[in-house]
ZAZA-609774 format. One line per 8 residues: for each residue x, y, z of N, C-alpha, C, O, CB. Coordinates in steps of 0.2 Angstrom, whole numbers, plus 5000, padded with zeros to 4 digits. Glycine has a CB too. Layout:
REM ZAZA-609774
X/Y/Z/X/Y/Z/X/Y/Z/X/Y/Z/X/Y/Z  ...
***
This chain:
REM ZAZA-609774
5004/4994/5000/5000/5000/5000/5004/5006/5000/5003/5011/4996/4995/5000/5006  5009/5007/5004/5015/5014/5003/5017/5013/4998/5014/5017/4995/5022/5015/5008  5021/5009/4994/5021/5010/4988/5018/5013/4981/5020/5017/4976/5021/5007/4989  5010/5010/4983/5007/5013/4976/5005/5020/4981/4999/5020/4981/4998/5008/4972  5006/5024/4984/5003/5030/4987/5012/5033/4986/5014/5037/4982/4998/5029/4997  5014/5032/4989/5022/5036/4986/5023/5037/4981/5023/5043/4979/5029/5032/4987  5023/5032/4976/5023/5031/4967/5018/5038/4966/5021/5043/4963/5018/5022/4961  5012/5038/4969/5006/5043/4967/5009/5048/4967/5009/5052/4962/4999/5043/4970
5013/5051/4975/5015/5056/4979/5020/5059/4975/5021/5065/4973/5016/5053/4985  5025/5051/4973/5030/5056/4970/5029/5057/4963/5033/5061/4960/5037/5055/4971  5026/5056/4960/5023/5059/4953/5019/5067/4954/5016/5069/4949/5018/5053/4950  5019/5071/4962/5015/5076/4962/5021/5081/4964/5020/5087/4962/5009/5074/4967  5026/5077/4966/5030/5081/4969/5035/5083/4962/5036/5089/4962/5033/5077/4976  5038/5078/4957/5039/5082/4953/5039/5083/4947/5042/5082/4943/5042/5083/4953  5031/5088/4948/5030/5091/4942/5033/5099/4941/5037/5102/4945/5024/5092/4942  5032/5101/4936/5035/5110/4937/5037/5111/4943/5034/5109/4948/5029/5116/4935
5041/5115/4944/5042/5120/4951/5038/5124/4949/5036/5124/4943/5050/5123/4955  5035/5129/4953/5029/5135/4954/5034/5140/4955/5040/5139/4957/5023/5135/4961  5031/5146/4955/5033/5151/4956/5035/5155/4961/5031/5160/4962/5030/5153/4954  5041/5154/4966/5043/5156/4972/5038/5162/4975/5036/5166/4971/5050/5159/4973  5036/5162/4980/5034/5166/4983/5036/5167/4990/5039/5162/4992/5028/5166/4981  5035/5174/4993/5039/5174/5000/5038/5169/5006/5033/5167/5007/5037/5180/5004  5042/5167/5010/5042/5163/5014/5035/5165/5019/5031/5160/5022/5049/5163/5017  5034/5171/5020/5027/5172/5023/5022/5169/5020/5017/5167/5024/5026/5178/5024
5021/5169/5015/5014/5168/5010/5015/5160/5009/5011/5157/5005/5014/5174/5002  5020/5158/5011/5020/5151/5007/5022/5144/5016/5027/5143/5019/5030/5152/4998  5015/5143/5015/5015/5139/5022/5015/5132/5021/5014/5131/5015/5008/5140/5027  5017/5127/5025/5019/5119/5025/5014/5115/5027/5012/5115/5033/5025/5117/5029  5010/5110/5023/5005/5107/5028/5007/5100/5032/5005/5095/5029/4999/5105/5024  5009/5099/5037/5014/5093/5038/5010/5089/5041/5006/5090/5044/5020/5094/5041  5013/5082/5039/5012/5075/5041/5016/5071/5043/5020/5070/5040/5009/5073/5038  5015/5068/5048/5023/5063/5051/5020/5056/5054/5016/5056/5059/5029/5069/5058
5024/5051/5050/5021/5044/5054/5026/5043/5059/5031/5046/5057/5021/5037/5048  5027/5039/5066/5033/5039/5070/5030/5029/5071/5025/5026/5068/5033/5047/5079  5034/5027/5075/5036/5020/5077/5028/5019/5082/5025/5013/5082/5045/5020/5082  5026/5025/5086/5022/5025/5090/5019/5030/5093/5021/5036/5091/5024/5022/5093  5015/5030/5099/5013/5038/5099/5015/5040/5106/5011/5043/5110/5004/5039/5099  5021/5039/5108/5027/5042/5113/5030/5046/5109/5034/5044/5105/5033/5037/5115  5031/5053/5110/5036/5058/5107/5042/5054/5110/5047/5051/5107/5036/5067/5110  5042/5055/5115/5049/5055/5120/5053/5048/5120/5059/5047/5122/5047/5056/5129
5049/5043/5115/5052/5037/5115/5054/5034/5108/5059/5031/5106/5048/5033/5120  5048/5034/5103/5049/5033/5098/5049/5035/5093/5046/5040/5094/5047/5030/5098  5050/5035/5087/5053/5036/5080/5048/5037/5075/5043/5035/5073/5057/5031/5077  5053/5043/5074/5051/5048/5066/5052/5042/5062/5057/5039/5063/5057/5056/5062  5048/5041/5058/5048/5036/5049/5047/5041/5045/5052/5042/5041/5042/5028/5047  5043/5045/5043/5041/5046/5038/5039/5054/5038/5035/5055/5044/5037/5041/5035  5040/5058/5034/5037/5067/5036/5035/5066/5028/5037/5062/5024/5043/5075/5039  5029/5073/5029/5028/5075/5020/5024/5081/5021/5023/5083/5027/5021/5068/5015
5022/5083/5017/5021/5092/5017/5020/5093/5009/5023/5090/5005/5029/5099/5021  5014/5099/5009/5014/5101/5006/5013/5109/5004/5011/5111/5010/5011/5097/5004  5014/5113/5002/5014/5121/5001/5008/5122/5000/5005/5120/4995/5019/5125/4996  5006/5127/5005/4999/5132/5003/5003/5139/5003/5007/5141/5007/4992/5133/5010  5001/5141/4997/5001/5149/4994/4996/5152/4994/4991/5149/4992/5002/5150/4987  4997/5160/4998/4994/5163/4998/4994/5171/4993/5000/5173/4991/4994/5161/5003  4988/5176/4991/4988/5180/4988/4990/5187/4993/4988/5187/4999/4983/5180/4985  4996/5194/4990/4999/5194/4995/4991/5198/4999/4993/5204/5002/5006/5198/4993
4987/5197/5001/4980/5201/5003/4978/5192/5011/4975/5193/5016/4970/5202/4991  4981/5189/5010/4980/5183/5011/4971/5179/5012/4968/5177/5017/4985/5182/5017  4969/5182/5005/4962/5179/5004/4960/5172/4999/4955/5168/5000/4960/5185/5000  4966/5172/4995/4965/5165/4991/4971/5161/4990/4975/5161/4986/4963/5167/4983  4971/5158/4996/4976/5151/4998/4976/5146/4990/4971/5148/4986/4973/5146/5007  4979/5143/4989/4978/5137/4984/4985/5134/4987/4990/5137/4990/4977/5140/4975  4984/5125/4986/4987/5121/4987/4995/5119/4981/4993/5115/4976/4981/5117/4988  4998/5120/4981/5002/5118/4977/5008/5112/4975/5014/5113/4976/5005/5121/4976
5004/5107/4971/5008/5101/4973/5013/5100/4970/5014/5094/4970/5004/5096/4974  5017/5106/4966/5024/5108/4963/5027/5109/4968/5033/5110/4967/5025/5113/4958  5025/5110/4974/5029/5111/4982/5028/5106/4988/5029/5107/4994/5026/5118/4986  5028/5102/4986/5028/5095/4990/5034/5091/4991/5039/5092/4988/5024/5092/4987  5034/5087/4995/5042/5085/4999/5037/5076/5004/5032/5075/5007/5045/5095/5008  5042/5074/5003/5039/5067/5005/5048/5061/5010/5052/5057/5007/5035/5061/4996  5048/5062/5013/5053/5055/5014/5052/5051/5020/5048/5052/5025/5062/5057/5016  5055/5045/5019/5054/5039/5024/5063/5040/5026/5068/5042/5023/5052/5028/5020
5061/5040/5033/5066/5038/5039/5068/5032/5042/5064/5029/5045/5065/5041/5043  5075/5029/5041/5076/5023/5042/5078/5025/5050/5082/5029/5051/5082/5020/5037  5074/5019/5055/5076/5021/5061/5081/5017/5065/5084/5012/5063/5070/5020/5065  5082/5021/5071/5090/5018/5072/5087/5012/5076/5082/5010/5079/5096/5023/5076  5094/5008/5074/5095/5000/5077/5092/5000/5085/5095/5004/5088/5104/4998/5078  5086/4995/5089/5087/4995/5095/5083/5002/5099/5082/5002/5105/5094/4995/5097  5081/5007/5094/5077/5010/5098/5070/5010/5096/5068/5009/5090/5079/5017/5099  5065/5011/5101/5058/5012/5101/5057/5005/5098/5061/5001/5097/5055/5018/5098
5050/5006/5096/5046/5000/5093/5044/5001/5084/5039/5000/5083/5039/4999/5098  5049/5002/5080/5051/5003/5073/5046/4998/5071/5042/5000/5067/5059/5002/5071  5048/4993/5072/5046/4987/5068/5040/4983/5070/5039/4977/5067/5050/4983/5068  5036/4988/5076/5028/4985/5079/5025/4983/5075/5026/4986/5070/5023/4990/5081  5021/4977/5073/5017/4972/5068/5010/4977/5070/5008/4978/5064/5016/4963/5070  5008/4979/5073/5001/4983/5077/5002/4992/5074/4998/4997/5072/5002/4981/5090  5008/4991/5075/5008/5001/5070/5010/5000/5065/5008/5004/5062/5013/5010/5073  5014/4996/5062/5014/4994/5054/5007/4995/5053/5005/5001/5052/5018/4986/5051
5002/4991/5053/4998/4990/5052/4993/4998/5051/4988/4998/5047/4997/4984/5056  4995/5002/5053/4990/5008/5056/4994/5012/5049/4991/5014/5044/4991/5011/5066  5002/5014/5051/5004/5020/5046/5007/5016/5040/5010/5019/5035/5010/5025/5051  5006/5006/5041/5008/5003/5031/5017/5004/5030/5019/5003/5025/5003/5011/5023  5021/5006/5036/5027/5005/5030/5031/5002/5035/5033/5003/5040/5030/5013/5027  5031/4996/5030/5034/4988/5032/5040/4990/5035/5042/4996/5035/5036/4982/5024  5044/4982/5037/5050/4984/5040/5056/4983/5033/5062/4984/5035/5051/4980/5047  5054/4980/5026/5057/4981/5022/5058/4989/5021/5063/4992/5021/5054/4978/5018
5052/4992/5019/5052/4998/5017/5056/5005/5025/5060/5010/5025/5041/5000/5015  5054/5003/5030/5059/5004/5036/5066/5006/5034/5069/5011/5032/5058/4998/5041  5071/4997/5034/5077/4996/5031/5079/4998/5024/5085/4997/5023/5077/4991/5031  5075/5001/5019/5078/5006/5012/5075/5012/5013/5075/5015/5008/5076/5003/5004  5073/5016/5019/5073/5023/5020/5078/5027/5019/5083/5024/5018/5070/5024/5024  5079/5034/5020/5086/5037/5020/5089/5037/5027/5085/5038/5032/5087/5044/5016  5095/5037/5028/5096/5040/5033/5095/5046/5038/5096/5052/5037/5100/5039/5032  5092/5045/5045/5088/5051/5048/5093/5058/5047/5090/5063/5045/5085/5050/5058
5099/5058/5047/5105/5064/5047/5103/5068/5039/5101/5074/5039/5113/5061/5047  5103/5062/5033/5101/5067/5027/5095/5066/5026/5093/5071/5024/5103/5067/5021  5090/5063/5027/5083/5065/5027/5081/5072/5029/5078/5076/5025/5080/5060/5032  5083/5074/5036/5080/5078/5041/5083/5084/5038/5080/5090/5038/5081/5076/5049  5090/5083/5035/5095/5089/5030/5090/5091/5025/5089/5097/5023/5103/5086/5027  5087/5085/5020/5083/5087/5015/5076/5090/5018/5075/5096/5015/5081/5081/5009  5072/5088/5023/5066/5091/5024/5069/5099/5027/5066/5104/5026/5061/5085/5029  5073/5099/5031/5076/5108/5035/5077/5114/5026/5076/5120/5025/5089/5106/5042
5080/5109/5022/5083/5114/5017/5076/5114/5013/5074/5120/5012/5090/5111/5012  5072/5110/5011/5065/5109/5009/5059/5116/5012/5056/5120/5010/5063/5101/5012  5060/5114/5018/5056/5121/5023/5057/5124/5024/5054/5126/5028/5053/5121/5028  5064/5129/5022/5067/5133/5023/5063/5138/5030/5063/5137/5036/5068/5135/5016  5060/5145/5027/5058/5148/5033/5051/5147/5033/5048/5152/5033/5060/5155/5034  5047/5143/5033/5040/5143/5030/5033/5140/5034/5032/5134/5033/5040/5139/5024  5031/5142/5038/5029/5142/5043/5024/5133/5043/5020/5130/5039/5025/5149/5044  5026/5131/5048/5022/5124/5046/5014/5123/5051/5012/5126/5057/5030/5117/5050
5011/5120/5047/5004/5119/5050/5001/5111/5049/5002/5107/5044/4998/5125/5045  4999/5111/5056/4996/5104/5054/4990/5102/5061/4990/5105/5066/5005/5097/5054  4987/5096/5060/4980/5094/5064/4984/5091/5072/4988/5086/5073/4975/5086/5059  4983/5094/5075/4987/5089/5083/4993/5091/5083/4997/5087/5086/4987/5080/5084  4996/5099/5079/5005/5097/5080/5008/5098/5084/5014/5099/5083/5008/5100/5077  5004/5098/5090/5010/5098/5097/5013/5089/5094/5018/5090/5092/5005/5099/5109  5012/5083/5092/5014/5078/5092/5017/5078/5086/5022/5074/5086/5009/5074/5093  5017/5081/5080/5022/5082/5074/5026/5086/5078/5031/5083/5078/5019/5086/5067
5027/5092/5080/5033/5097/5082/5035/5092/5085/5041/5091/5083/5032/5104/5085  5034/5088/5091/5038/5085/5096/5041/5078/5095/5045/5075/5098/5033/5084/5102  5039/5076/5088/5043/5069/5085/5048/5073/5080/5054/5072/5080/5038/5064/5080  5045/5078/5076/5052/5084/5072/5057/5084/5075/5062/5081/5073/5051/5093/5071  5056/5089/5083/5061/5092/5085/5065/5086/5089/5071/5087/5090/5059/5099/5088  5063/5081/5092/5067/5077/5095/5072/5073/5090/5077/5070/5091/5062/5073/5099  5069/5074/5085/5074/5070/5078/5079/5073/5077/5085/5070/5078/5071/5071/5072  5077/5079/5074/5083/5087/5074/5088/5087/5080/5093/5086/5077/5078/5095/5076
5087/5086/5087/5090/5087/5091/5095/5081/5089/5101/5082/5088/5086/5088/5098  5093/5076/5089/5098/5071/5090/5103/5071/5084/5109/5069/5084/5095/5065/5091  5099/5073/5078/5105/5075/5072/5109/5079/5071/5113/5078/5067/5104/5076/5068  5107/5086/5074/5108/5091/5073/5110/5095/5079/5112/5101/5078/5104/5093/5069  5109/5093/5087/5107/5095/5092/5105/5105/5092/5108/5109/5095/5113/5093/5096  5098/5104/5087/5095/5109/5089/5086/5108/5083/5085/5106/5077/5102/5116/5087  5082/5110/5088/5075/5110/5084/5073/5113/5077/5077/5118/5076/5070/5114/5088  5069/5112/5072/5067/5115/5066/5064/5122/5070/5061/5121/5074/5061/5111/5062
5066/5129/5068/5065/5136/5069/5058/5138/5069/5055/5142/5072/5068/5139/5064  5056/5134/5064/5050/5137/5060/5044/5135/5064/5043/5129/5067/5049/5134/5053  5040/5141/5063/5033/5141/5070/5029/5137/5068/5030/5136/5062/5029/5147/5072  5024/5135/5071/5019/5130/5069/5013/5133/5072/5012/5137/5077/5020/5122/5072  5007/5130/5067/5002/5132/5068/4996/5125/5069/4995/5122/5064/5000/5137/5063  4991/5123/5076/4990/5119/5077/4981/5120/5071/4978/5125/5071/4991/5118/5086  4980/5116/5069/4973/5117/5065/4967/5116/5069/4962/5119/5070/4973/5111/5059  4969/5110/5073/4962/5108/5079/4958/5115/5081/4952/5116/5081/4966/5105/5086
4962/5119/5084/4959/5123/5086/4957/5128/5083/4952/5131/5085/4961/5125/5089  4959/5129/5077/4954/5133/5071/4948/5131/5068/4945/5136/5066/4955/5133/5065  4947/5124/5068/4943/5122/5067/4936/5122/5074/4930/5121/5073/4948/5116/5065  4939/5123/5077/4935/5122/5085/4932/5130/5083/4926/5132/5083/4942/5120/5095  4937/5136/5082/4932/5142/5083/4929/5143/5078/4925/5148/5077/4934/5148/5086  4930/5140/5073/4926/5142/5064/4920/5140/5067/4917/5144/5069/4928/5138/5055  4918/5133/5069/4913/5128/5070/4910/5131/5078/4904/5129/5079/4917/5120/5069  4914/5135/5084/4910/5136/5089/4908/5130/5090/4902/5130/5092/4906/5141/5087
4914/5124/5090/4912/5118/5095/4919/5116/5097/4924/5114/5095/4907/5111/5092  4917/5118/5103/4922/5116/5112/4926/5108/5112/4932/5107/5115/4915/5114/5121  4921/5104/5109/4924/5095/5109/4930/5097/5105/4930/5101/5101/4919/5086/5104  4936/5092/5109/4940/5090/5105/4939/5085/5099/4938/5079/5101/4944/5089/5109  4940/5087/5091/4936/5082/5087/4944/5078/5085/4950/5081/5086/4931/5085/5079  4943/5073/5082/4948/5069/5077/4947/5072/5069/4942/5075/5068/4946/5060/5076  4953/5072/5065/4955/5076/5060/4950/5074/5057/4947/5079/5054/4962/5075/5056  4945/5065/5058/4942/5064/5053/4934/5067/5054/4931/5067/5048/4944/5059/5052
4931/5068/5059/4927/5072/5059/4926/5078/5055/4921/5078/5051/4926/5073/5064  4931/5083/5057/4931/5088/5050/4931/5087/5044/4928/5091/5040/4935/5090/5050  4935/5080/5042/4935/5078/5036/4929/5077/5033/4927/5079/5028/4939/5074/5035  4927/5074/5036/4918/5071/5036/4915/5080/5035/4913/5084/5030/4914/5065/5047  4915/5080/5039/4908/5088/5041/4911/5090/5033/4907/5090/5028/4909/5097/5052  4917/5093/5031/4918/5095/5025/4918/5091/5019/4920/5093/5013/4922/5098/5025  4917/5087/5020/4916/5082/5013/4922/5081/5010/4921/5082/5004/4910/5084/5007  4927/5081/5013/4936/5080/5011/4937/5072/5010/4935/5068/5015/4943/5082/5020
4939/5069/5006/4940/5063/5005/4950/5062/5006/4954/5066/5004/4937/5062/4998  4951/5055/5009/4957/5056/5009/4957/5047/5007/4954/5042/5008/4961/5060/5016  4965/5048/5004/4965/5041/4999/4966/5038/5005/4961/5036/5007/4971/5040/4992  4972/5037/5009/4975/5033/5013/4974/5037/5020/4977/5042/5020/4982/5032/5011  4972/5036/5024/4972/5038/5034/4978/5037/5036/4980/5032/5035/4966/5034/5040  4982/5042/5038/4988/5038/5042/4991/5036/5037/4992/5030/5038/4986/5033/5047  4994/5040/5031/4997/5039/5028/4999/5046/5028/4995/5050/5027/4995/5037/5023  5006/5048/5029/5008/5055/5030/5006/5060/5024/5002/5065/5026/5017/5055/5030
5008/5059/5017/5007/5061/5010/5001/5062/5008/5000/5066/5003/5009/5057/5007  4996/5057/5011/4989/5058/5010/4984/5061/5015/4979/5063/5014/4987/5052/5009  4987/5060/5021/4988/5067/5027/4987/5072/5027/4982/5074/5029/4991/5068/5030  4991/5074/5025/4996/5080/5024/4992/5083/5017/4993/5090/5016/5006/5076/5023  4990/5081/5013/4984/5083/5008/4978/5084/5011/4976/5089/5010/4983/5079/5004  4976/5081/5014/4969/5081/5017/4967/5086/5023/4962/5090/5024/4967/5074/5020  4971/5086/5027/4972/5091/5030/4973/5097/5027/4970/5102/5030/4976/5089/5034  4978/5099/5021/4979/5107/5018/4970/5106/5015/4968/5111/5011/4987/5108/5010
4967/5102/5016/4961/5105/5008/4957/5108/5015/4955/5114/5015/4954/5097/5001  4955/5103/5022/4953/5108/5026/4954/5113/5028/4949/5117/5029/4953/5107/5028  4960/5114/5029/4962/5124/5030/4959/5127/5025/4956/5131/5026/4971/5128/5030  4959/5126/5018/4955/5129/5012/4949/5129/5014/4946/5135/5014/4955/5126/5006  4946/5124/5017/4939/5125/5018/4937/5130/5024/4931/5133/5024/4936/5119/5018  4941/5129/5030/4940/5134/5035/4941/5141/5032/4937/5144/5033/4944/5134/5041  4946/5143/5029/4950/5151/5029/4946/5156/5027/4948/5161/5028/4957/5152/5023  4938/5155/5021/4936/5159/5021/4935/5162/5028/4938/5167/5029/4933/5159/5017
4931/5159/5033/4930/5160/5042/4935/5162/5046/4934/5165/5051/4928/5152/5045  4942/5160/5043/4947/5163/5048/4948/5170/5044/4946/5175/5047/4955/5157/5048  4949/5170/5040/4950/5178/5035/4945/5182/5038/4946/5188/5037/4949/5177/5027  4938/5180/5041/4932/5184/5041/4936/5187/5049/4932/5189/5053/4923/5178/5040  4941/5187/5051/4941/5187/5059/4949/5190/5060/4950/5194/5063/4940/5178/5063  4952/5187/5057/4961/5192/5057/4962/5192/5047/4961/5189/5042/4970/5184/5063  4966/5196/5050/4970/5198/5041/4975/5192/5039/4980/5194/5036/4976/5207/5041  4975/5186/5041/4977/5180/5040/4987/5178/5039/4990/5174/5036/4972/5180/5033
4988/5183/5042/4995/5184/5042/4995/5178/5048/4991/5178/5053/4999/5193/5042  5001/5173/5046/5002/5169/5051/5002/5171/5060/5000/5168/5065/5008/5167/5049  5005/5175/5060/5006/5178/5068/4999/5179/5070/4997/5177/5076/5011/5187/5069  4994/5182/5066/4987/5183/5070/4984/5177/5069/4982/5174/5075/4982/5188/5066  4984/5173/5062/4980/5166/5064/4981/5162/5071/4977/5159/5074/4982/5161/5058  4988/5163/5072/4993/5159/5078/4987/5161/5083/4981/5159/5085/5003/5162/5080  4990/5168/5084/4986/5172/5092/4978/5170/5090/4974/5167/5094/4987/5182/5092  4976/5172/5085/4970/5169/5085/4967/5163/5087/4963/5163/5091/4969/5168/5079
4971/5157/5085/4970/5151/5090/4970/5149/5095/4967/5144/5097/4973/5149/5090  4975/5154/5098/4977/5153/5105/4970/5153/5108/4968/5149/5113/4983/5158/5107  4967/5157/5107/4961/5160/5110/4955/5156/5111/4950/5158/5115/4958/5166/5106  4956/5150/5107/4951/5143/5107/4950/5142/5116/4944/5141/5119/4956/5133/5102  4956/5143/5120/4957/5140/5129/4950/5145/5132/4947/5144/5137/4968/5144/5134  4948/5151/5127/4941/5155/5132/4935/5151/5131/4929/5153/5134/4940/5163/5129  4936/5145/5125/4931/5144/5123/4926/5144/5129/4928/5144/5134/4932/5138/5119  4919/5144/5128/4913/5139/5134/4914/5132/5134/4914/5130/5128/4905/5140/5132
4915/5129/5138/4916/5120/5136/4922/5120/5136/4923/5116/5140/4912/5116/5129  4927/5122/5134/4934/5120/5128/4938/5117/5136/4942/5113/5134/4939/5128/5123  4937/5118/5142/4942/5116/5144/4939/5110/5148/4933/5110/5150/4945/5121/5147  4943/5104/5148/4941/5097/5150/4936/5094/5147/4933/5089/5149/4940/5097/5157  4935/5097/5141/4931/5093/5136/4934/5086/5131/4931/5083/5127/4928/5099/5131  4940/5085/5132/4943/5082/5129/4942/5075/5131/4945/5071/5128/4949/5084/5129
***
């Protein structure tokens, strides 16, 4: 199954390059498979992102999949649970496909030079930033720079509901199809169509420049309900 969805992926990733545009206007939608759902213990396999562009007014985002970036991480010998039969099974990438990944040092060199300064966004990313940067640390002994933006909670004040939802409730309520769940690449798509579909709602509320969306967010903690609703 990673297979025919990579083949797909990377036939998206190189097409034309697009037209640079500033690091502000040009955001990352990321997705990251790990060994397990311990930051502190177990392993990055696999990151993917794709670029949302925006106009410079930041009103008409569009998805560009001439800016896309995908790699498998080979994990190291003896740590965490790499080769779980029970999370193979959930994020698909064998322990064949494990052992011909690239090494995490240039992997994490291609995804840091790949994202240059570009603000990263993704569904639950306190658990993406905290598998990123523990990666980073160990390769590089220092975090990815670049700020992040958690989607959950955008999603919670467009919609004016307090529950903490799963990515895929949204996906549902917006009629988002995604090829593979828990497939980074296909993730990592499904999740950028939803910010399309929120942003007219977020635009209706800040001038959409990352720093306000951020603070904007933050602001979900006043919700009625939002706290201990989880």
């Amino acid at each position: 199954m990673w297979a025919s969805l990579s083949s797909w992926w990377s036939a998206l990733v190189h097409r034309p390059a697009v037209a640079p545009v500033p690091p502000s206007r040009r955001w990352l939608v990321v997705d990251v498979e790990s060994s397990g759902l311990n930051p502190l213990r177990d392993q990055l396999l696999a990151i993917a992102a794709v670029g949302v562009h925006f106009d410079e007014e930041f009103r008409h985002p569009c998805i560009e999949l001439g800016d896309a970036f995908e790699v498998l991480i080979r994990p190291s010998a003896g740590e965490g649970q790499a080769a779980d039969k029970a999370n193979i099974l959930i994020h698909r990438i064998g322990v064949g496909a494990q052992r011909s990944a690239r090494e995490a040092g240039d992997a994490l060199q291609a995804w840091s030079a790949f994202a240059g300064d570009a603000p990263l966004v993704a569904y639950h990313s306190a658990f993406d930033q905290a598998m990123m940067d523990r990666a980073m640390k160990a390769a590089f002994g220092r975090p990815l720079p670049n700020p992040w933006l958690d989607l959950e909670p955008v999603a919670a004040l467009v919609h004016q509901d307090p529950r903490y939802r799963p990515l895929d409730h949204w996906l549902d309520r917006h009629h988002i199809g995604c090829l593979i769940r828990h497939q980074a690449a296909a993730d990592a798509l499904a999740t950028a169509e939803l910010m399309l579909a929120l942003w007219p709602a977020v635009r209706s509320r800040v001038n959409g420049q990352f720093a306000s969306v951020a603070d904007w967010a933050q602001s979900h903690r006043f919700m009625p309900g939002r706290l201990g609703s989880r």
